[in-house]
C-alpha positions as CSV (number, residue, x, y, z in Angstrom):
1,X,-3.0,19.2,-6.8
2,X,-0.4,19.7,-9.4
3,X,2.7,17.2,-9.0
4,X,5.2,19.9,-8.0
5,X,2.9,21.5,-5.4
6,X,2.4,17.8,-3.7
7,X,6.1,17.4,-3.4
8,X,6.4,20.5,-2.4
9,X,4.8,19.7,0.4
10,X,6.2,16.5,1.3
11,X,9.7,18.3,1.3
12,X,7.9,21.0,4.2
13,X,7.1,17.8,6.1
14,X,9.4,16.2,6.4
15,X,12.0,18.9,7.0
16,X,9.3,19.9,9.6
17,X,9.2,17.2,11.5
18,X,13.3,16.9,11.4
19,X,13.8,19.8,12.6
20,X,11.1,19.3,15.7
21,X,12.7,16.0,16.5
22,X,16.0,16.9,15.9
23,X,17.2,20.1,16.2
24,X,20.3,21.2,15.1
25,X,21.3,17.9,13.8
26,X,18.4,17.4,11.5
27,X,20.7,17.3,8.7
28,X,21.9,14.1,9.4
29,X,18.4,13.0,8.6
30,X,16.9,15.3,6.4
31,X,18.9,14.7,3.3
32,X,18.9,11.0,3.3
33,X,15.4,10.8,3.7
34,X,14.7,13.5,0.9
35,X,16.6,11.6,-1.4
36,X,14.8,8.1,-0.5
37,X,11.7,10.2,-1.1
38,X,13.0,11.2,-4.6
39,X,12.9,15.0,-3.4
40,X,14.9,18.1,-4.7
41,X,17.2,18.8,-2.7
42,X,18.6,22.3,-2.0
43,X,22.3,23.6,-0.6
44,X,23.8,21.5,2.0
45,X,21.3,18.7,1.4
46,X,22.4,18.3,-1.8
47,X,26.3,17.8,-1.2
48,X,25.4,15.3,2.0
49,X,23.1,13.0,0.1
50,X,25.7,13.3,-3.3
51,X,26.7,9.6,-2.3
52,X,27.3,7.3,-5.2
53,X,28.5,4.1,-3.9
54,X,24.9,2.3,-3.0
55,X,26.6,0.5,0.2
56,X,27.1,3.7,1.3
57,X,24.1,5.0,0.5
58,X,22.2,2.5,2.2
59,X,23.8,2.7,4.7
60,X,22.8,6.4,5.5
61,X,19.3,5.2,4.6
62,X,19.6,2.9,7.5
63,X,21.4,5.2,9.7
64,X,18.5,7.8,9.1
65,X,15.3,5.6,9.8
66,X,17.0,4.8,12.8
67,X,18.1,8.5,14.1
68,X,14.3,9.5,13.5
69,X,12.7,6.7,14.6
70,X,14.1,6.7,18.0
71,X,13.6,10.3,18.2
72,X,10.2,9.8,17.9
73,X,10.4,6.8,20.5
74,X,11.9,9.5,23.0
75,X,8.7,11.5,22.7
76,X,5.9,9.0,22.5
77,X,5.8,4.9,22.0
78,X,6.2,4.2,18.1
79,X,4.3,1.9,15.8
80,X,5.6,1.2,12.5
81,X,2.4,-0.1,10.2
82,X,4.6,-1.7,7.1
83,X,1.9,-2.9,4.4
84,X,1.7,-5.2,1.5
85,X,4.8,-6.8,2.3
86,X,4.6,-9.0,-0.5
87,X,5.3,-6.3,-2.9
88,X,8.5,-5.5,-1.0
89,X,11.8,-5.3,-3.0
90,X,14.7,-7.3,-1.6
91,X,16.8,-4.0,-1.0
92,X,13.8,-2.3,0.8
93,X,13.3,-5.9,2.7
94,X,16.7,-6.3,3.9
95,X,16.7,-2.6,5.5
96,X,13.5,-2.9,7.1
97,X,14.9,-6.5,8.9
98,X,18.3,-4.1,10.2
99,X,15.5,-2.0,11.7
100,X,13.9,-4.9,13.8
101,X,16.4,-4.5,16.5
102,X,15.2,-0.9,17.3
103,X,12.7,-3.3,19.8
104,X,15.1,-3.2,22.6
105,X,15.6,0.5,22.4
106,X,12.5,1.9,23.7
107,X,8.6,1.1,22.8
108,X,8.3,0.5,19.7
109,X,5.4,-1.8,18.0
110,X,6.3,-3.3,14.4
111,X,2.8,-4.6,12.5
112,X,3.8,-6.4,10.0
113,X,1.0,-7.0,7.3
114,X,1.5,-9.5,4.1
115,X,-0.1,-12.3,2.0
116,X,1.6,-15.7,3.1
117,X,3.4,-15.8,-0.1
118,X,6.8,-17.6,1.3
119,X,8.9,-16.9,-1.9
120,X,8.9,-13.1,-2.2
121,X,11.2,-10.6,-0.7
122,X,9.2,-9.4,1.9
123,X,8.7,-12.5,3.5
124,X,12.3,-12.5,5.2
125,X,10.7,-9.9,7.0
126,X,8.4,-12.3,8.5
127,X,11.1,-15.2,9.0
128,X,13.8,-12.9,10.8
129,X,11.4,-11.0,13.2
130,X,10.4,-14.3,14.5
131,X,13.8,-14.9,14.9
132,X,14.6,-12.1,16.3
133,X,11.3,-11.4,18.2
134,X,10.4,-15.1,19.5
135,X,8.1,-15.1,21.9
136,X,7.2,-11.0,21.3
137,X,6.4,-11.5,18.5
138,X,1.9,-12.3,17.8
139,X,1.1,-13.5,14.6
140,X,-2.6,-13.1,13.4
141,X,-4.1,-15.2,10.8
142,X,-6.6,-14.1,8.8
143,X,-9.1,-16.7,6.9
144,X,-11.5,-16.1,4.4
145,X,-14.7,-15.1,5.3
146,X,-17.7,-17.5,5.7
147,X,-20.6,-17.2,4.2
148,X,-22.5,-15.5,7.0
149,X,-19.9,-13.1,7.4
150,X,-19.4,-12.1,3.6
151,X,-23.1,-11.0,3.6
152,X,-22.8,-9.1,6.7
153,X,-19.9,-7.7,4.6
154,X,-21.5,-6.6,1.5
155,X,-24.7,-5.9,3.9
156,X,-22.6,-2.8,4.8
157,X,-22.1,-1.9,1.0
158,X,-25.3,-2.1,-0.2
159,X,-29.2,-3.5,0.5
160,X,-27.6,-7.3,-0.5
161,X,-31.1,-9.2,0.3
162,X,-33.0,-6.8,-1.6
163,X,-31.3,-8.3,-4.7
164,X,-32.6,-11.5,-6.5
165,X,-31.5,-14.8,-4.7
166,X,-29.3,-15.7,-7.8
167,X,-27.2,-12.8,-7.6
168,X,-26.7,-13.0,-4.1
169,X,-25.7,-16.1,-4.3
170,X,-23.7,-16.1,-7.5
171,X,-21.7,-13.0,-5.9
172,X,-21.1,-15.0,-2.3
173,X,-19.8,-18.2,-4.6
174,X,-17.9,-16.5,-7.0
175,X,-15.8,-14.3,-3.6
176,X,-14.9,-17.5,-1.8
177,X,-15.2,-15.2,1.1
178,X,-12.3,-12.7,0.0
179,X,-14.0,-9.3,1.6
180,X,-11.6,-7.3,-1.3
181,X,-13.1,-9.2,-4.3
182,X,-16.5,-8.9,-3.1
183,X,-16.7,-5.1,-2.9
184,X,-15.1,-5.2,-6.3
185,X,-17.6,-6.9,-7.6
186,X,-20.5,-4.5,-5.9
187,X,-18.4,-1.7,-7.9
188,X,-18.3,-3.3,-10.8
189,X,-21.7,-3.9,-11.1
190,X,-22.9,-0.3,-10.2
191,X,-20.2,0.9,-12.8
192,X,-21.9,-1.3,-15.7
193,X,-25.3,-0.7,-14.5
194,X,-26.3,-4.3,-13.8
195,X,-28.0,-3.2,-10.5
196,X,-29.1,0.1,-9.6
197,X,-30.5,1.9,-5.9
198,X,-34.5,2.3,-6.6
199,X,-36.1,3.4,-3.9
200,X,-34.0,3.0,-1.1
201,X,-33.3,-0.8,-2.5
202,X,-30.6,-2.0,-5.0
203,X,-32.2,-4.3,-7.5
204,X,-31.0,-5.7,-11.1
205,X,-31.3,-4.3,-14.1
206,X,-30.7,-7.4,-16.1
207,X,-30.4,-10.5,-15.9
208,X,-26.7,-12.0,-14.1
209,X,-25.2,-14.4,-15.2
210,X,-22.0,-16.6,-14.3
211,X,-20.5,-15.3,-17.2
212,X,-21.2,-11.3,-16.1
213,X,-18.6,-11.6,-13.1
214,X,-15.2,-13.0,-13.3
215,X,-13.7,-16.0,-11.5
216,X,-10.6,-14.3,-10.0
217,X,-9.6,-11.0,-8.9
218,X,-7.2,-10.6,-12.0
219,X,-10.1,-11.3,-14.0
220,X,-12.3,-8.7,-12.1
221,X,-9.4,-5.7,-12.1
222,X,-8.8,-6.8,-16.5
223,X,-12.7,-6.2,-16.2
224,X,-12.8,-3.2,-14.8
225,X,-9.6,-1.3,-16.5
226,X,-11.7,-2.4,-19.7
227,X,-14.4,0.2,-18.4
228,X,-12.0,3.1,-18.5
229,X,-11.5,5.4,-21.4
230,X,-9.0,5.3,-23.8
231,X,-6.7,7.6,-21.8
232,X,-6.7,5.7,-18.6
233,X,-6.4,2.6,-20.1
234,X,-2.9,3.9,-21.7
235,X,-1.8,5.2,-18.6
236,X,-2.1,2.4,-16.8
237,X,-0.4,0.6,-19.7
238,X,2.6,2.8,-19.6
239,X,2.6,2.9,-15.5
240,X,3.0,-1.0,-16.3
241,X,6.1,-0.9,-18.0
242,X,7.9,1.3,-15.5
243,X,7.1,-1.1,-12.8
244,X,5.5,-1.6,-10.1
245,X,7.0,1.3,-8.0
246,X,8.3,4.9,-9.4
247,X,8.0,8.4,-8.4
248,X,5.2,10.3,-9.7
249,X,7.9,13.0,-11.1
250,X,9.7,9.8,-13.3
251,X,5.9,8.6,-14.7
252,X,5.2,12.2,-15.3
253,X,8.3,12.7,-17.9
254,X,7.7,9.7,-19.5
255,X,4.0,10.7,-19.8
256,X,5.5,14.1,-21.7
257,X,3.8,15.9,-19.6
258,X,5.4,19.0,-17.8
C-alpha cells in the first residue's frame, strides 16, 4: 500500500464516520481531526482548521474529541483503549486528562495502559484520573511472570522442552519473567539459526551460550536491528533522528522518496 493511497483512506474514514455520527455538523469535527491526523485537507476544511495560535488550536482539538466521542456514546457505551502511556507527550497528556470528565456524560470506559514510570508525561494521566475517578477508578497491576508461567508462555511459541535443558533455562533466567523479552528472544534465535523446527520439534543448532542472548531488552532490539540489511538499518537510523513520533508523509520526504 503506497503512502498516499493509505491516507487516502484514513481521510474516507474518518469523514465517514463524521458524517454518520454527525450529520450536518460534521464539520465541526472533521477538519480538526484531519489536521491532528496530518491529513490534506480540501475546501472548507481547509479554511476551519487554518488556525495558527496553538491555544486555539488545541482547543478545537479538545472540543472535537469531545463532540465525537459523545456522539458515539449516544449510540453505544464507549471505551477508549489509550496505550503505551509512557511514550505520551505532555501536550497529547494534558488533552487526554480534559477528556476524563466525559465519565459523567454517558457510559464511557477509559483503560488506561502504561509502564509505572512516575516521571514521564503520561503519568499525569494516571495521577488525575484517580483524582478525578476515586473510587471508579480499578487499577490492575501486572508482575512479571514466574517461572512456571514464562514456560507456559513460550510453550505457546514453540516446542520449549524439546530444547536442551541449558537453553531453556538460560532463556527463562535471562527474561526475568518479562513475556515481551522472551518471545524476542525465540525470534531472535530462529532469525540467526541457533534453533531450528525438525520434525515437529525445535532443537539447537549450536551450541548457546550466555554470551549468544543479551541481558536486557535494549541489548536484544541493538541485537536484532544488527540482523537487518544495510537499508533498514539506515532507515531506522534516520526514523531516530526525527523522533519518536512523525507522520509517515514527513519520514517519507526526508527519505527523498516521492
Amino acid at each position: 500500500m503506497t503512502i498516499g493511497s493509505e491516507e487516502a483512506e484514513i481521510r474516507s474514514a474518518l469523514i465517514s464516520l463524521t458524517r454518520t455520527l454527525l450529520g450536518d455538523e460534521m464539520m465541526q469535527v472533521y477538519p480538526y481531526l484531519g489536521r491532528m491526523l496530518s491529513l490534506n485537507l480540501e475546501g472548507e476544511a481547509v479554511e476551519r482548521a487554518d488556525i495558527s495560535d496553538p491555544q486555539a488550536l488545541q482547543t478545537r482539538y479538545l472540543q472535537a474529541l469531545e463532540r465525537l466521542f459523545l456522539a458515539c456514546m449516544k449510540k453505544n457505551p464507549l471505551i477508549l483503549v489509550l496505550e503505551d502511556l509512557h511514550w505520551a507527550d505532555g501536550t497529547s497528556t494534558e488533552l487526554l486528562i480534559k477528556l476524563l470528565p466525559l465519565i459523567s456524560s454517558g457510559s464511557v470506559l477509559f483503560c488506561l495502559v502504561t509502564r509505572p514510570e512516575r516521571n514521564s508525561s503520561g503519568w499525569k494521566l494516571v495521577s488525575a484520573a484517580r483524582e478525578l475517578l476515586g473510587g471508579s477508578l480499578t487499577e490492575i497491576s501486572l508482575n512479571a511472570l514466574s517461572e512456571k508461567d514464562s514456560r507456559t508462555l513460550v510453550a505457546n511459541l514453540l516446542e520449549f522442552e524439546s530444547l536442551p535443558r541449558q537453553v531453556r533455562e538460560l532463556i527463562l533466567r535471562k527474561a526475568e519473567g518479562n513475556p515481551y523479552f522472551v518471545e524476542e528472544v525465540i525470534r531472535m534465535l530462529i532469525e540467526r539459526g541457533s534453533i531450528h523446527n525438525q520434525n515437529g520439534a525445535w532443537v539447537a543448532n549450536k551450541e548457546i551460550s550466555d554470551r549468544d542472548i543479551p541481558d536486557n531488552l535494549q541489548g536484544l532490539l541493538l541485537a536484532r536491528i544488527d540482523q537487518l540489511p544495510p537499508e533498514a538499518r539506515y532507515t531506522l537510523l534516520v526514523a531516530s533522528v526525527i523522533g519518536r513520533n512523525f507522520p509517515v508523509r514527513v519520514f517519507s520526504e526526508v527519505m527523498g522518496e516521492e
